[in-house]
PDB file as gemmi writes it, atoms N, CA and C in Angstrom:
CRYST1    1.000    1.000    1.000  90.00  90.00  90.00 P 1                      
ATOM      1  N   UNK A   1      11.934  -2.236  40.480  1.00  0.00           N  
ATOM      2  CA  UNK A   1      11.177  -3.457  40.431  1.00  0.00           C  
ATOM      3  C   UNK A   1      10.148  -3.407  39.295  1.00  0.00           C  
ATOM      4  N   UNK A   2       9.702  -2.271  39.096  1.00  0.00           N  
ATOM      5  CA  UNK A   2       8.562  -1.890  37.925  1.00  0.00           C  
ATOM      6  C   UNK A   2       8.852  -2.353  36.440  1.00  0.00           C  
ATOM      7  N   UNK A   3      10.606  -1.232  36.485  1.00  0.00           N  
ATOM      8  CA  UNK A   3      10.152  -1.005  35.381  1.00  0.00           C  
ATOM      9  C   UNK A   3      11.617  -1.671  34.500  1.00  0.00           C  
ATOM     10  N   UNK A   4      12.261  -1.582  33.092  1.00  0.00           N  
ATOM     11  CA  UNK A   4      13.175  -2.173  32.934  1.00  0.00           C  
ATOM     12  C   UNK A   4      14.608  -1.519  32.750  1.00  0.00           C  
ATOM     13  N   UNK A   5      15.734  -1.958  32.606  1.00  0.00           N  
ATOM     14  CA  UNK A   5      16.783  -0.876  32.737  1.00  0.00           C  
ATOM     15  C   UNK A   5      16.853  -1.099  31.481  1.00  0.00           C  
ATOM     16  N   UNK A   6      17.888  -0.068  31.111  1.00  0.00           N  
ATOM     17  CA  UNK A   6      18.956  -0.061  29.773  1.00  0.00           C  
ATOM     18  C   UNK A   6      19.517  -1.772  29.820  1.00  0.00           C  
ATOM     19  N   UNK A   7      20.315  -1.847  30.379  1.00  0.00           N  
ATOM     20  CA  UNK A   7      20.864  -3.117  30.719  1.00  0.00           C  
ATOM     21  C   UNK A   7      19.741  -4.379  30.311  1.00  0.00           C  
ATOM     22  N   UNK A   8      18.566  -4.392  30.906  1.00  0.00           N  
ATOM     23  CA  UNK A   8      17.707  -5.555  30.137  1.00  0.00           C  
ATOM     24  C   UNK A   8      17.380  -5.228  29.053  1.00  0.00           C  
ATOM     25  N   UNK A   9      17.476  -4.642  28.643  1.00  0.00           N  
ATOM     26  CA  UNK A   9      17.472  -4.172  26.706  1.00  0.00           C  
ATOM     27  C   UNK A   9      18.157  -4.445  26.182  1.00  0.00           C  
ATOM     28  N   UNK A  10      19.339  -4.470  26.594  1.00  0.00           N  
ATOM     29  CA  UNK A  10      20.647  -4.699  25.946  1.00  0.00           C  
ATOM     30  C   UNK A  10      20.780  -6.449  25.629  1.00  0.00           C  
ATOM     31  N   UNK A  11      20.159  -7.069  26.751  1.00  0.00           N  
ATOM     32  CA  UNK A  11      20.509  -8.350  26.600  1.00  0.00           C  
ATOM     33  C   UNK A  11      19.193  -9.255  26.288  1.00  0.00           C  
ATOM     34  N   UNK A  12      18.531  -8.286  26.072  1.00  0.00           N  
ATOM     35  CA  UNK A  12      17.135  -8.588  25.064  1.00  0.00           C  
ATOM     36  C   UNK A  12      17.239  -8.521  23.662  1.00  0.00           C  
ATOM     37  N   UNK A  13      18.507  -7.607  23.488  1.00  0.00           N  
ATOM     38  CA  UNK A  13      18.811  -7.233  22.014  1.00  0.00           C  
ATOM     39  C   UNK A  13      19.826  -8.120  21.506  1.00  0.00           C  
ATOM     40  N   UNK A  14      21.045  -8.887  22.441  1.00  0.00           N  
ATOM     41  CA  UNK A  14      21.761  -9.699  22.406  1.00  0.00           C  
ATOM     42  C   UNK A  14      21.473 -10.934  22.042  1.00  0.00           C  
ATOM     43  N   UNK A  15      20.085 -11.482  22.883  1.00  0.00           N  
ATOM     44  CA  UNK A  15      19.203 -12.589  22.350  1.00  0.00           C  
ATOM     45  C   UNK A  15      18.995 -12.553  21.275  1.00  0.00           C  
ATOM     46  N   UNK A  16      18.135 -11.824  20.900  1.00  0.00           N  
ATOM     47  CA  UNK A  16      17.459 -11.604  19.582  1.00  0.00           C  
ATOM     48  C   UNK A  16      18.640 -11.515  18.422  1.00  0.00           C  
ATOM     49  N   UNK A  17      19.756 -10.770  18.555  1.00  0.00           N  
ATOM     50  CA  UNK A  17      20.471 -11.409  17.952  1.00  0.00           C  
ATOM     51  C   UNK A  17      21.105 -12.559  17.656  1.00  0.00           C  
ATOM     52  N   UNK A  18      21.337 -13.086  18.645  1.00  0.00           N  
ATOM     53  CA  UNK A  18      21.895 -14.239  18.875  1.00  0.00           C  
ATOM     54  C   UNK A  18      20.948 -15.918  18.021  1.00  0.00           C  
ATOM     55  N   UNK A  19      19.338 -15.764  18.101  1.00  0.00           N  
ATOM     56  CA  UNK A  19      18.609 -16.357  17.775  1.00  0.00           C  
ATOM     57  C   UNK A  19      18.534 -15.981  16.327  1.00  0.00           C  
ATOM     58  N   UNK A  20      18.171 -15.145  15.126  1.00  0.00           N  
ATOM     59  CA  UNK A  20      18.116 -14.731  14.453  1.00  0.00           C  
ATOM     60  C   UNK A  20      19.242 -14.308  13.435  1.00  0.00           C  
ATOM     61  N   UNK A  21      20.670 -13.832  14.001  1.00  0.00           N  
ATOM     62  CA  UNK A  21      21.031 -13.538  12.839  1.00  0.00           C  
ATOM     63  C   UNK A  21      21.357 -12.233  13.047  1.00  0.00           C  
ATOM     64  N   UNK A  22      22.584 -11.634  12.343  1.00  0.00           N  
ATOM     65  CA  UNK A  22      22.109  -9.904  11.881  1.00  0.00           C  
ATOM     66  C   UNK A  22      21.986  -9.982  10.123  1.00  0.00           C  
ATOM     67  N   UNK A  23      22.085 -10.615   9.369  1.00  0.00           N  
ATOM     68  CA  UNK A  23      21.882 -10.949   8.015  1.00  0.00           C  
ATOM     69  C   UNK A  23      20.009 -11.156   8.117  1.00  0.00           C  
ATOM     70  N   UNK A  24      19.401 -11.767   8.580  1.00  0.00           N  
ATOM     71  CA  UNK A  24      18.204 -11.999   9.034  1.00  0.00           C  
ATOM     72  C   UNK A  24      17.566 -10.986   9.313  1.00  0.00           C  
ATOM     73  N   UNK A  25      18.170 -10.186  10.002  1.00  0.00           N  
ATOM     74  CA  UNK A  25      17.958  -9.096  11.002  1.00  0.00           C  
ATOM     75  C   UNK A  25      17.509  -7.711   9.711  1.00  0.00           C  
ATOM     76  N   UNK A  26      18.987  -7.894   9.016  1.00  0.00           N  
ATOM     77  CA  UNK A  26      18.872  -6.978   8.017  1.00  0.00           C  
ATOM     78  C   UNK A  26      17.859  -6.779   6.742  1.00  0.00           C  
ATOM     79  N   UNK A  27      17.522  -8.220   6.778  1.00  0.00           N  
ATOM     80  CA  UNK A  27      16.799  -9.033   5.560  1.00  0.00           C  
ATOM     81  C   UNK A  27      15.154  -8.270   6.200  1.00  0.00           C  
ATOM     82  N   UNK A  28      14.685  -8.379   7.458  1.00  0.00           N  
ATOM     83  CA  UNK A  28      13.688  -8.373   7.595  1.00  0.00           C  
ATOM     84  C   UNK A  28      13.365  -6.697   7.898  1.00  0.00           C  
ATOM     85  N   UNK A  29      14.382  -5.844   8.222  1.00  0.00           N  
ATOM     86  CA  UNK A  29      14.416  -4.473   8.071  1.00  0.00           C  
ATOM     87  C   UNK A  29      13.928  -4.146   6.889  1.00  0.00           C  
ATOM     88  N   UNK A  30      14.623  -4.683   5.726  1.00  0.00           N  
ATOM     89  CA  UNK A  30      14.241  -3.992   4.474  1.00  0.00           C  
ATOM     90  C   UNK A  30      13.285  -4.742   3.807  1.00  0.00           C  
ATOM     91  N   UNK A  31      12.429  -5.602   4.144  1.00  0.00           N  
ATOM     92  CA  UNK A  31      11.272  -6.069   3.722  1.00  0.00           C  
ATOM     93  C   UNK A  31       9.997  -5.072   4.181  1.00  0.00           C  
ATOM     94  N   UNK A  32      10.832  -5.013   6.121  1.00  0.00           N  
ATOM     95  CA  UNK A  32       9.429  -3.954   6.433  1.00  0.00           C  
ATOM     96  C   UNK A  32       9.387  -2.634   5.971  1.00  0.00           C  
ATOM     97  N   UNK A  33      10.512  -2.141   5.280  1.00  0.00           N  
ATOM     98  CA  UNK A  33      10.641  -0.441   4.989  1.00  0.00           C  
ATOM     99  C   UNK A  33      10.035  -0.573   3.507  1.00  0.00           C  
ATOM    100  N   UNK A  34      10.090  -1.570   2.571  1.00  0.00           N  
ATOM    101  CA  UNK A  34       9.995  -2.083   1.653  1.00  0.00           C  
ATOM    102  C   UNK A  34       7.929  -2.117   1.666  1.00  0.00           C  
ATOM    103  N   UNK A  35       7.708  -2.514   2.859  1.00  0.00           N  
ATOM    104  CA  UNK A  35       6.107  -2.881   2.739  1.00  0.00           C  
ATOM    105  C   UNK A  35       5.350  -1.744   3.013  1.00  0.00           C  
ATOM    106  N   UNK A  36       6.146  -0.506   3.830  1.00  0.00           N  
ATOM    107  CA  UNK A  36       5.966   0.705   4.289  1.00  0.00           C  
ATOM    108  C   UNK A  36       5.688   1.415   3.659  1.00  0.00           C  
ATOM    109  N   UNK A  37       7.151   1.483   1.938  1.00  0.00           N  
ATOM    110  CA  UNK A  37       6.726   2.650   1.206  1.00  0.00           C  
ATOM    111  C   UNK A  37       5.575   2.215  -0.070  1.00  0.00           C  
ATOM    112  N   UNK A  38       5.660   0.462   0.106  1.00  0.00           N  
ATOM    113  CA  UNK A  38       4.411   0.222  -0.539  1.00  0.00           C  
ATOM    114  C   UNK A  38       3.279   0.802  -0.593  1.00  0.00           C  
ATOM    115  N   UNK A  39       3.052   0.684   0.841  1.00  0.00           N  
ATOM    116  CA  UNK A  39       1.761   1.214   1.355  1.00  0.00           C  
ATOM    117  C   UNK A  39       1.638   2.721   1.439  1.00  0.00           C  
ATOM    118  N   UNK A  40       2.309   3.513   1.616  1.00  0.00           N  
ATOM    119  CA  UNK A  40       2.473   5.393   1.103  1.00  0.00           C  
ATOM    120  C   UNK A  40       2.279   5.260  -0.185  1.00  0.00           C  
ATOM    121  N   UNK A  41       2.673   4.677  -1.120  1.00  0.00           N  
ATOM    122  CA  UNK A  41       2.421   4.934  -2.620  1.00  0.00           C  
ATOM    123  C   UNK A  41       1.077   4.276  -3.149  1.00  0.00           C  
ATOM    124  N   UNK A  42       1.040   3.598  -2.440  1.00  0.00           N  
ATOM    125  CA  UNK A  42      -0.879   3.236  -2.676  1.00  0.00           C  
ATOM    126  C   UNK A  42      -1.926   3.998  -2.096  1.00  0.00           C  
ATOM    127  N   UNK A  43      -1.720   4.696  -1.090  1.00  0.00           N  
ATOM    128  CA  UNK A  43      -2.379   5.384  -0.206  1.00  0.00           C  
ATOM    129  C   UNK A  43      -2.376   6.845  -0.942  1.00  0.00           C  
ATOM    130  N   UNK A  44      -1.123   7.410  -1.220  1.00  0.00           N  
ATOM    131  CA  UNK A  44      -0.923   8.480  -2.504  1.00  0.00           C  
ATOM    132  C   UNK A  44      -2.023   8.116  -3.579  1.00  0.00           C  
ATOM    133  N   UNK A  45      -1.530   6.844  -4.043  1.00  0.00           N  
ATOM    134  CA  UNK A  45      -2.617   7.002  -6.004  1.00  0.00           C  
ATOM    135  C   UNK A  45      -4.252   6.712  -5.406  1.00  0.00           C  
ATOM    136  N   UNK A  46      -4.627   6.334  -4.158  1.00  0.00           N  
ATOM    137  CA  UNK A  46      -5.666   6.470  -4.340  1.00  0.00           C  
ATOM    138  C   UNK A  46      -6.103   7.529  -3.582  1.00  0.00           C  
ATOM    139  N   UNK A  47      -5.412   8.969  -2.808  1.00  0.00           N  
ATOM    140  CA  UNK A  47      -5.477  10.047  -2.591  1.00  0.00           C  
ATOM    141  C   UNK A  47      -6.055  10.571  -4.263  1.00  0.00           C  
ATOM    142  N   UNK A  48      -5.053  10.251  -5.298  1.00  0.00           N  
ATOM    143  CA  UNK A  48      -5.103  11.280  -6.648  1.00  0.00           C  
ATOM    144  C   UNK A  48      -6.518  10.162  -7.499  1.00  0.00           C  
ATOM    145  N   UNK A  49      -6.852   9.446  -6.985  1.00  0.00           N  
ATOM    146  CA  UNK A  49      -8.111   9.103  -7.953  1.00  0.00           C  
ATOM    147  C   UNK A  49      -9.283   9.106  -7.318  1.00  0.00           C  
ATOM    148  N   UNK A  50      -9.109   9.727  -5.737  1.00  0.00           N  
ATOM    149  CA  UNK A  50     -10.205  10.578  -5.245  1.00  0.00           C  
ATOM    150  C   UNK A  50     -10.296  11.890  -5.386  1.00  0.00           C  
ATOM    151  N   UNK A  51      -9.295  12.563  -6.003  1.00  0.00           N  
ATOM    152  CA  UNK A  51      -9.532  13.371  -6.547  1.00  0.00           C  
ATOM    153  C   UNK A  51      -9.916  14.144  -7.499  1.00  0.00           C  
ATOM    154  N   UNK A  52      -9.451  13.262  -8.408  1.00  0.00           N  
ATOM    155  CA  UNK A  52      -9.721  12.765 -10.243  1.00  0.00           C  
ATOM    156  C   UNK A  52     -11.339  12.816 -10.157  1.00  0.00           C  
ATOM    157  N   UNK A  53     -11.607  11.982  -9.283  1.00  0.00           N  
ATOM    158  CA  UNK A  53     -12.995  11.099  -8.791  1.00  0.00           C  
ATOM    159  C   UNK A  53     -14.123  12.853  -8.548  1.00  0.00           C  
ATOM    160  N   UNK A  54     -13.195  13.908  -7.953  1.00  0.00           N  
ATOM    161  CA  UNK A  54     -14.146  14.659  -7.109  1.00  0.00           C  
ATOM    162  C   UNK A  54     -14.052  15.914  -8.444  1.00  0.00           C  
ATOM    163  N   UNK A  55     -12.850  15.744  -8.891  1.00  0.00           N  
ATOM    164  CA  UNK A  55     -12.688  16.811 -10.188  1.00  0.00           C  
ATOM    165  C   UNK A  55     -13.944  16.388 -11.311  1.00  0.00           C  
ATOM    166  N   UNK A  56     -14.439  15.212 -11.484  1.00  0.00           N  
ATOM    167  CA  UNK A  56     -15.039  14.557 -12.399  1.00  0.00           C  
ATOM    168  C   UNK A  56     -14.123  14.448 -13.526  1.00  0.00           C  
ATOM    169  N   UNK A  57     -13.189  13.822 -13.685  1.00  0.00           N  
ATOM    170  CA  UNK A  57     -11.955  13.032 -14.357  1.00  0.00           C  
ATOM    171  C   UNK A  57     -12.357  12.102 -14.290  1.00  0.00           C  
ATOM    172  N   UNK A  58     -12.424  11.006 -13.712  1.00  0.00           N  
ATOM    173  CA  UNK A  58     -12.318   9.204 -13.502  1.00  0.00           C  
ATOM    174  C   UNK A  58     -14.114   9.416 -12.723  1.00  0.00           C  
ATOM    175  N   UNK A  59     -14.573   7.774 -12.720  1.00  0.00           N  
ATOM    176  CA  UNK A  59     -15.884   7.861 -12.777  1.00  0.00           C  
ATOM    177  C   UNK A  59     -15.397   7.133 -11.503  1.00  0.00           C  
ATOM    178  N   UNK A  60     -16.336   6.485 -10.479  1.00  0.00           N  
ATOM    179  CA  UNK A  60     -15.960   5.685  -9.559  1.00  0.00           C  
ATOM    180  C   UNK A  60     -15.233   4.226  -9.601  1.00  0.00           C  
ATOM    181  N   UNK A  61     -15.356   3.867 -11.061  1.00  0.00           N  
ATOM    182  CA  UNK A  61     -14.224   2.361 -11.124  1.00  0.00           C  
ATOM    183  C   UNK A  61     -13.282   2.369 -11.438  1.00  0.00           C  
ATOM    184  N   UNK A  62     -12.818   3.482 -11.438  1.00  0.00           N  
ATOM    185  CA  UNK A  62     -11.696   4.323 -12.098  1.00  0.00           C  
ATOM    186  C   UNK A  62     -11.198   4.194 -13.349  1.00  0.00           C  
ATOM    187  N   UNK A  63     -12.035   3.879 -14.377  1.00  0.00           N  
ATOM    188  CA  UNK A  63     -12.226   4.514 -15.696  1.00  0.00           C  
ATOM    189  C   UNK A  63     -12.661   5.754 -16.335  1.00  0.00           C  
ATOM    190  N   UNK A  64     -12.447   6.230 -16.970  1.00  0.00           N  
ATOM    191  CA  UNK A  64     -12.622   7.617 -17.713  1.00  0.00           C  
ATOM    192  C   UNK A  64     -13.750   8.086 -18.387  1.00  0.00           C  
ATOM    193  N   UNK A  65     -14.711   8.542 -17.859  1.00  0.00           N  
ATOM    194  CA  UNK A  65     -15.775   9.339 -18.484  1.00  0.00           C  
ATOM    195  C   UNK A  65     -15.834   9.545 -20.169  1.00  0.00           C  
ATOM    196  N   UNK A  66     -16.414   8.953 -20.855  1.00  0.00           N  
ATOM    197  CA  UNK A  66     -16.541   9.276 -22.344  1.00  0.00           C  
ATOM    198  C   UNK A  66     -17.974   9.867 -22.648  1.00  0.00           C  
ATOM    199  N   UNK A  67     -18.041  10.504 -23.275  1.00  0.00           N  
ATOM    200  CA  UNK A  67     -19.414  11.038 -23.656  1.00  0.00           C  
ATOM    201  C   UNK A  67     -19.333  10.797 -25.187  1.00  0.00           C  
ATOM    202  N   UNK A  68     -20.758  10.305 -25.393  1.00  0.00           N  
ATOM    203  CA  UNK A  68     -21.082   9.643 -26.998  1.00  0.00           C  
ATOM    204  C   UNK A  68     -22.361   9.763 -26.995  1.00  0.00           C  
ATOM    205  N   UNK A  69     -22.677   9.721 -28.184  1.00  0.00           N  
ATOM    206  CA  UNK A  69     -24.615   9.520 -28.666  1.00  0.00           C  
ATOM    207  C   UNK A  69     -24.510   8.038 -29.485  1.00  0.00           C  
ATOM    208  N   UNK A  70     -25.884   7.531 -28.665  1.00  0.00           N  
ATOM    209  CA  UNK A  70     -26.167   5.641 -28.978  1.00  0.00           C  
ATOM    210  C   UNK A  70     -27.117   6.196 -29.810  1.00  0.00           C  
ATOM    211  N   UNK A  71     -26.401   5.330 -30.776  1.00  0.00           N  
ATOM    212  CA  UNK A  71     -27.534   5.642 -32.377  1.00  0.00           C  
ATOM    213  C   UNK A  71     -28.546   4.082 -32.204  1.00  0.00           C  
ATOM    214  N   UNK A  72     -29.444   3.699 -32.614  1.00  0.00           N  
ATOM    215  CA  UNK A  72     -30.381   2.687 -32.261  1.00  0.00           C  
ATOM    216  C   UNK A  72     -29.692   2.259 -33.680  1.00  0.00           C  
ATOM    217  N   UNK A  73     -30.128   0.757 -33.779  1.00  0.00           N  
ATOM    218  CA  UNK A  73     -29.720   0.012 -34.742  1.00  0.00           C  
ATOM    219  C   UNK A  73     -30.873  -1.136 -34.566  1.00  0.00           C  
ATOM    220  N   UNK A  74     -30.712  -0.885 -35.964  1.00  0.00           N  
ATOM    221  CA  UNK A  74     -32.098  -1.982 -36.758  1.00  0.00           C  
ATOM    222  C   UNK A  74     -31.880  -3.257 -36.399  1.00  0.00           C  
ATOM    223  N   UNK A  75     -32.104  -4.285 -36.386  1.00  0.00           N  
ATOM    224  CA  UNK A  75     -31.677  -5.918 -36.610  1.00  0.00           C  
ATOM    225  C   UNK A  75     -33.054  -6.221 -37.652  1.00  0.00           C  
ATOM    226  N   UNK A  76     -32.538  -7.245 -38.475  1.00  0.00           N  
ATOM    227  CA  UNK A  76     -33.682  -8.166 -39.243  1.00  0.00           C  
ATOM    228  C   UNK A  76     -33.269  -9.470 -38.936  1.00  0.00           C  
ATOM    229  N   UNK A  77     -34.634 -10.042 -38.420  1.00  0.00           N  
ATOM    230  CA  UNK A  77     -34.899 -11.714 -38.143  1.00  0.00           C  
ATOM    231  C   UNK A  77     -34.312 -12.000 -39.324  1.00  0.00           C  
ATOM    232  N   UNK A  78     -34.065 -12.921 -39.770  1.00  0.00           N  
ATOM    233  CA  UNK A  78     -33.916 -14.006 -41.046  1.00  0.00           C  
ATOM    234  C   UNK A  78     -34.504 -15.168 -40.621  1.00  0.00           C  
TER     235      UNK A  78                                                      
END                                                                             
């Protein structure tokens, strides 16, 4: 009474096919595996530019540290 069988799965899965499609079905599999490894490979590069970040490589906007000397410069009014 609780809980569900194999059997109501089955015809939960039958529905859902039935409403949807398996072309649909397939379409929306590989969108979500698709948004998945998106998100691992973003989660990766900004693993490596917190690191960059902690090496002192990349500064916090993730541009590159340059070191230079600011020479002062004259201006004349006219």
């Amino acid at each position: 009474m609780g809980g569900l069988s194999i059997w109501h799965w089955l015809i939960v899965l039958l529905v859902v096919v039935l409403i949807f499609g398996t072309k649909k079905l397939r379409n929306m599999g590989s969108d979500l595996g698709g948004a998945v490894k998106g998100f691992k490979e973003g989660m990766k590069s900004e693993d490596d530019a917190a690191k960059l970040i902690k090496e002192g490589g990349l500064n916090k906007e993730g541009g590159q540290t340059i070191e230079g000397e600011v020479k002062d410069k004259k201006t004349t009014n006219v």
